[in-house]
N, C-alpha and C positions, 0 to 999 in steps of 0.2 A: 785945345790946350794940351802941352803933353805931359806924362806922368811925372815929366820931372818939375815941375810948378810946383809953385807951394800948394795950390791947388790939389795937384795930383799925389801929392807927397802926405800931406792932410789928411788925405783920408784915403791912398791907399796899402797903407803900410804901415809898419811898427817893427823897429831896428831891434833886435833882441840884442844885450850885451856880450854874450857866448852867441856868434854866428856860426854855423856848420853848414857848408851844404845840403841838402834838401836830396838826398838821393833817391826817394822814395817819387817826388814830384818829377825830378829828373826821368827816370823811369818811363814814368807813365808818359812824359812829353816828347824822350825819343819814338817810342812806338807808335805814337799817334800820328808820326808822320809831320805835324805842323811845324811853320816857322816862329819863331819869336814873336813873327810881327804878323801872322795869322792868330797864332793866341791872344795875344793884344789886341788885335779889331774885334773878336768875339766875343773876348770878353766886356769890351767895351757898348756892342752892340747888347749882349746881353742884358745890361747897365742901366741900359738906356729904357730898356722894356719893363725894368724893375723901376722905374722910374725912379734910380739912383743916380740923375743927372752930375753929380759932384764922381763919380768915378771915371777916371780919365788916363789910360794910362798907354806905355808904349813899348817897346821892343830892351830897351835899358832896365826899366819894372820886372819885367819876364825876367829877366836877367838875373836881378836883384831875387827874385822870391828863388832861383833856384840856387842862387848861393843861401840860401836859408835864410832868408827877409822873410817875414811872419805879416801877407798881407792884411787889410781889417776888412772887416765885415762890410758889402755883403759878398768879396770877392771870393776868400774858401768856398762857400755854398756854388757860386757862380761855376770855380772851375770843377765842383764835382759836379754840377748836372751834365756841364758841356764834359765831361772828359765818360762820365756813362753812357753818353747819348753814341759818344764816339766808338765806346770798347762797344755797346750793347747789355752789359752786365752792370751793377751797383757798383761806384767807386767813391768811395765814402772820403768823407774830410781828412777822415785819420788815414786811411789810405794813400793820402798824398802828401801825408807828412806834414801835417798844417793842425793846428790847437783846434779842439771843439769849441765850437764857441757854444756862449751861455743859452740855454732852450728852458725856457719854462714847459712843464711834461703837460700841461694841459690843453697847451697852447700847437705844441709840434709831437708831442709821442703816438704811439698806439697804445701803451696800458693807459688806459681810463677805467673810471668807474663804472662800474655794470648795472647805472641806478637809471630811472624812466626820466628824473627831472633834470640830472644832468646831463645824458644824451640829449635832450631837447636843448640846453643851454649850451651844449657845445657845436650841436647843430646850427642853431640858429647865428650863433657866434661866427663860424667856419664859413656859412655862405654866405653873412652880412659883406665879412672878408672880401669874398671871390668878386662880390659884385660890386662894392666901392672899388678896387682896382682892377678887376677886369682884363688881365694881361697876362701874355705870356709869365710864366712863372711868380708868379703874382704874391704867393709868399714865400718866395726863394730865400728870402735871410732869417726866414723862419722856421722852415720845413726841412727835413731831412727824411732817405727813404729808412725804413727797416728793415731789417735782414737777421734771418736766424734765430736763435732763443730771443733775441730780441721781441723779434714781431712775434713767433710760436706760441710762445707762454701764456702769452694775454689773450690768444686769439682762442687757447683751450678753454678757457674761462667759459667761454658761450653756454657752454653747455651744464653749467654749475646751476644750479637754481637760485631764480631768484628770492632776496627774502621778501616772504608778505608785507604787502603794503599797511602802515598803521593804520587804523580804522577812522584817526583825527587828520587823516591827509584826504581822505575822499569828500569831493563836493558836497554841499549842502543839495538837496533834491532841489530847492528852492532858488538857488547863489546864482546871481552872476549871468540869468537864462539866453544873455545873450551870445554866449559864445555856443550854444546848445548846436550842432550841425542838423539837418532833416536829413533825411535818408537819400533823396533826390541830389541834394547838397554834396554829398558823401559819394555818390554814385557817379557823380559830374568831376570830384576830384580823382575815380580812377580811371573815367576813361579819358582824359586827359592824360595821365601818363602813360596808358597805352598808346595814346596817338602821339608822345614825343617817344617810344621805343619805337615807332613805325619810321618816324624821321630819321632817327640815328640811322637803322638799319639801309633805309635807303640813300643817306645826303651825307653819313658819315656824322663824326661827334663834335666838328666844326663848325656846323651850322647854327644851332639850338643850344649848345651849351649853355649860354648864360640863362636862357628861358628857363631848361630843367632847374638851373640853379634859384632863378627866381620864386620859378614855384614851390621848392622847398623850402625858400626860408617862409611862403605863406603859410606853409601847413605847420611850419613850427610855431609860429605865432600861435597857431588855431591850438595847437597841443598844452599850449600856456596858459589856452581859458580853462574852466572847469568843463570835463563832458563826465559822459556815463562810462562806466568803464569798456563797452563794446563798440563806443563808440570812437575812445582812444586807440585801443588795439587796431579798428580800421585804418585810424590817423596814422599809428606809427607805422601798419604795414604799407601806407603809400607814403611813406618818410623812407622807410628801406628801399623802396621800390625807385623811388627818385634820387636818392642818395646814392644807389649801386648804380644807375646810368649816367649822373654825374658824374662820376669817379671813371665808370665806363669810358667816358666823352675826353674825360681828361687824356686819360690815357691815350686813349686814338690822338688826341693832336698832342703827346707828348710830354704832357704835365705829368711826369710822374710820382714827386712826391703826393702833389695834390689828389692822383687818384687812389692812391694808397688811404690819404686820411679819409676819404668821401667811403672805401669800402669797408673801412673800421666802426666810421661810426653808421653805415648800412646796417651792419652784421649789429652794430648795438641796440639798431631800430628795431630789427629782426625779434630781438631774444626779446622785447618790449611787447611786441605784438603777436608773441609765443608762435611763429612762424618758424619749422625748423627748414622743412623744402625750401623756404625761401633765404636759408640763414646758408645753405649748403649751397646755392645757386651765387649768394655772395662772396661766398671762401673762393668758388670755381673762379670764380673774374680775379679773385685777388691770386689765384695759380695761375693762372693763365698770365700775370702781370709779371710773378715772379722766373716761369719761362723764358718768354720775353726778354728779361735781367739777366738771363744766365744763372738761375737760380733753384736749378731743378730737385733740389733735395729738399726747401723749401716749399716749392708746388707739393711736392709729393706729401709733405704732411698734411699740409692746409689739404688738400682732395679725401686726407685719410681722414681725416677732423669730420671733415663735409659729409664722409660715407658714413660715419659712426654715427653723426647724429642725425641723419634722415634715414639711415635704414630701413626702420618700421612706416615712414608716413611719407616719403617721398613717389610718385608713381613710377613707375618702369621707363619714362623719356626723359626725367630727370637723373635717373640712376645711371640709365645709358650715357650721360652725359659725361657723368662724373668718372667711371669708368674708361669714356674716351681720354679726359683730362689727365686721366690716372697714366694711362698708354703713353702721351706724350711727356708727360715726367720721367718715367723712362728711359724711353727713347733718348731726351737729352743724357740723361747719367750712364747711358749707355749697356742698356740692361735689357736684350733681344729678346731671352725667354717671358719674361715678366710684362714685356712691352704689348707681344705676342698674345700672350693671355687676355689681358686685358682692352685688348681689341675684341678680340670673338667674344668677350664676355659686353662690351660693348655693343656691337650688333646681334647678339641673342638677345640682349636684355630689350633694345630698341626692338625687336619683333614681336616683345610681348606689348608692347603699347598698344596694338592694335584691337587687342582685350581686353582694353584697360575699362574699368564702366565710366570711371566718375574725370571732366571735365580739366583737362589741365591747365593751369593759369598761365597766363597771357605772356608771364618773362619766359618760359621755356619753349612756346612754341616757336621760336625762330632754330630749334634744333629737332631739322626736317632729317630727311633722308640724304639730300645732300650736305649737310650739316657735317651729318654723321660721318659720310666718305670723303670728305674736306680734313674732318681731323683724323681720320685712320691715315689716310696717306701722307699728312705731316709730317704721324711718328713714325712712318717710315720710311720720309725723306729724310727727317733728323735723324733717326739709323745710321743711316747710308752716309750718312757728315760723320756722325761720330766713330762709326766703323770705319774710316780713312778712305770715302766717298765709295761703297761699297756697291757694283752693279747690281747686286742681287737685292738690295734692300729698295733700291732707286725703280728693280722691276715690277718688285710690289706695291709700290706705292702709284705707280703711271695708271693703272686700270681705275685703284681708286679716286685718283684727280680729277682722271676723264671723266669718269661719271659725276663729278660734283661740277664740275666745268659747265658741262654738258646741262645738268638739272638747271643750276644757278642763271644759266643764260634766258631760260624762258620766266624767269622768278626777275620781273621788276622789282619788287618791292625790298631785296638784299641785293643794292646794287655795292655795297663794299665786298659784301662775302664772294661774290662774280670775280672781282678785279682780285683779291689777293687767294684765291684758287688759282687765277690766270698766273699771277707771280709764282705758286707750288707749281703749274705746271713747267714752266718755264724752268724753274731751277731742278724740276726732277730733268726737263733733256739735256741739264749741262752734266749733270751727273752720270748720264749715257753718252753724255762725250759729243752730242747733237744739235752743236752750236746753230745750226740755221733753223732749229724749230724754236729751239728754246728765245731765239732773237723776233723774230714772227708776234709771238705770245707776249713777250715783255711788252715790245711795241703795241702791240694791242691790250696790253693791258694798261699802257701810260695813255692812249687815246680812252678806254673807260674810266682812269684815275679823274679826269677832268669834270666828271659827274659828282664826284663824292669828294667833301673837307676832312681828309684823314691823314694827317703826316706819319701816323703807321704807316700806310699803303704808301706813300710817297718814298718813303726810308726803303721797304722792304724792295720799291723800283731800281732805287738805288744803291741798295746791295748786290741784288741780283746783277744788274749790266756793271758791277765792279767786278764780279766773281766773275763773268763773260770776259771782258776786258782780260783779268786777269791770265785764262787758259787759252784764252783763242784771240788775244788783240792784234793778229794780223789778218784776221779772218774781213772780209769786204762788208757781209752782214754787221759787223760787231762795231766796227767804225762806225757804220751810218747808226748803228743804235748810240750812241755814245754823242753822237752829231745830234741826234733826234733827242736825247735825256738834257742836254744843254737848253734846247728849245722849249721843249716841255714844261720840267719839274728843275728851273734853274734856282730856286730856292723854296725852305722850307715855308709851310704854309703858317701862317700866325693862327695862332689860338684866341678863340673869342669865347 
């Protein structure tokens, strides 16, 4: 049926009496290259995943919103995820010229309350959500990402103290003994989520998703019986613990608002379960997301957030981490001495690990040695981008790729982290101008993509052979790659 049915006219649009072109929307819809009637299938298909079957619309619709037709709900959310996904960076509602629509702040913000009983209610709330709909973008007429003081403000709070809990909120010794966990009980909930971080790492965040999700809403249930207080603090640190790899997973197959909220309210499980290491391990993923967005002044506070408040209690592979993190915040804002620094402050810091006496938990050990030379030479292939594709920065980063390349190939168990070092290396040889190595690696990296459900790694295949395409599309190699990327990865992968 097409948008112009009463059907489609119903529900997708609202005639303002003052119409003005839409120049903002306009904007964004020259650059992106698409047709009318490519936005319109996408939207449509988008639609259809949000199981908003009643959105229907066509190339006239398009037409109509960029003369300044004010579509309804849930199509503004729809075309800012697809026009984000497009740029790579946040493009918000208002961004495109289009009325916010109404959000209840409980429901779609990050400031929340910094309280133990409403984290657990808004936990359990969020992933009752995920798993009755179950779908790409699942609360897309709901959700929007944050960006800026928006999201900063609230996320400084972490570190505020919480108030004492009233002495008429704690269990009766006696009450309710059944929700009481055993230690066995308790020890079985974490190494379960060690063995869905094994999953991810190996199968990508496509596979297990709903599982991680499920299991957190069990553990929120369990946080709503009465326990002993040592025993909550364990509950909620494997509620942060599942709650940052759900958000993790999101993000990998592209759900980006959704993994935004899942590391907000991590970081809220976190401060519940007075875990700071692990509250500075969840800011890291939420920099590392806002990277990703084009967000890199963003990252860079959330990593500052993250140093300040595990300084004292995080161990030296955690630190190292964050310090890598810090490197490539950087490097995006385009800041070489500072980038610089914080690399070598990076891999001294990781040398001291080696010293370290006391046991480091489970989420940071996937930040090995090749971890570490994976993200050194990011920030200094993103250099090399931002300094107007610079040989020099492109030189420094090749040794380090290799070496991560190289480690990650004998590491089954990081079969994603394998495939998108193969994609770093790959776009450091375009940036040496060495279209037949850089084609080699892609291709071989789109034969290990088939291993792992990560529409990251999918995207960043397909960035790469556009940027190929781009400088060397008469090149014999580039074609057959572009031949082989149609074969391959001819569409993105669905998120479960």
């Amino acid at each position: 049926m097409s948008g112009n049915s009463g059907r489609g006219t119903s529900a997708g649009s609202a005639a303002p009496a003052d119409k003005r072109p839409n120049e903002l929307l306009t904007s964004w819809f020259v650059r992106s290259g698409w047709s009318k009637g490519e936005l319109a299938r996408q939207v449509n298909r988008r639609a259809r995943q949000l199981g908003a079957n009643h959105i229907s619309t066509d190339t006239s619709r398009v037409r109509r919103w960029l003369d300044g037709e004010n579509p309804r709900e849930p199509i503004p959310k729809i075309l800012s995820e697809l026009f984000t996904e497009r740029f790579g960076c946040v493009v918000s509602v208002e961004d495109l010229g289009l009325r916010t629509p109404r959000q209840t702040p409980a429901a779609t913000g990050v400031d929340l309350p910094w309280t133990g009983p409403q984290t657990v209610a808004l936990l359990s709330e969020f992933s009752r959500s995920d798993l009755m709909l179950a779908r790409r973008g699942f609360l897309g007429t709901s959700l929007a990402l944050s960006a800026g003081p928006t999201l900063i403000e609230p996320m400084q709070r972490w570190l505020v103290p919480s108030p004492p809990t009233p002495p008429e909120a704690e269990p009766l010794p006696t009450s309710r003994a059944r929700g009481r966990l055993s230690r066995p009980e308790l020890d079985l909930l974490e190494s379960t989520t060690v063995m869905f971080r094994q999953w991810d790492a190996q199968c990508g965040g496509g596979l297990r998703r709903k599982a991680v999700v499920g299991q957190l809403h069990e553990v929120t249930d369990l946080l709503q019986e009465p326990q002993p207080e040592a025993t909550a603090r364990r509950l909620f640190k494997v509620a942060a613990e599942l709650a940052e790899l759900a958000g993790w997973m999101s993000y990998d197959v592209g759900l980006q608002p959704t993994a935004q909220k899942y590391f907000v309210l991590a970081l809220h499980a976190a401060k519940e379960a007075g875990d700071r290491p692990l509250g500075s391990y969840i800011l890291s993923s939420m920099s590392r997301q806002m990277i990703h967005l084009g967000r890199p002044e963003d990252a860079l506070e959330l990593i500052h957030l993250a140093q300040y408040g595990s300084r004292d209690c995080a161990g030296p592979r955690t630190q190292s981490m964050l310090y890598a993190m810090e490197a490539r915040a950087y490097a995006n804002m385009g800041q070489p001495g500072r980038c610089k620094r914080a690399v070598r402050m990076a891999e001294d810091t990781f040398a001291d690990a080696a010293d370290w006496d006391e046991p480091d938990p489970d989420w940071i050990r996937f930040f090995s040695e090749a971890e570490l030379h994976g993200e050194n030479s990011h920030s200094y292939r993103d250099l090399a981008y931002v300094a107007g594709r610079s040989p020099t920065y492109a030189s420094l980063a090749e040794p380090l790729m290799q070496r991560a390349v190289d480690l990650f190939a004998k590491d089954e168990h990081h079969q994603r982290s394998y495939v998108l070092n193969l994609i770093g290396m790959a776009t450091v040889h375009l940036l040496r101008r060495e279209p037949g190595q850089s084609a080699v690696l892609a291709a071989q990296a789109m034969k290990e993509a088939k291993k792992v459900r990560s529409e990251r790694v999918n995207t960043r295949i397909r960035k790469t052979v556009d940027c190929a395409v781009r400088d060397f599309g008469d090149l014999t190699e580039v074609v057959d790659l572009t031949d082989r990327l149609a074969v391959e990865l001819p569409e993105a992968a669905e998120a479960v």
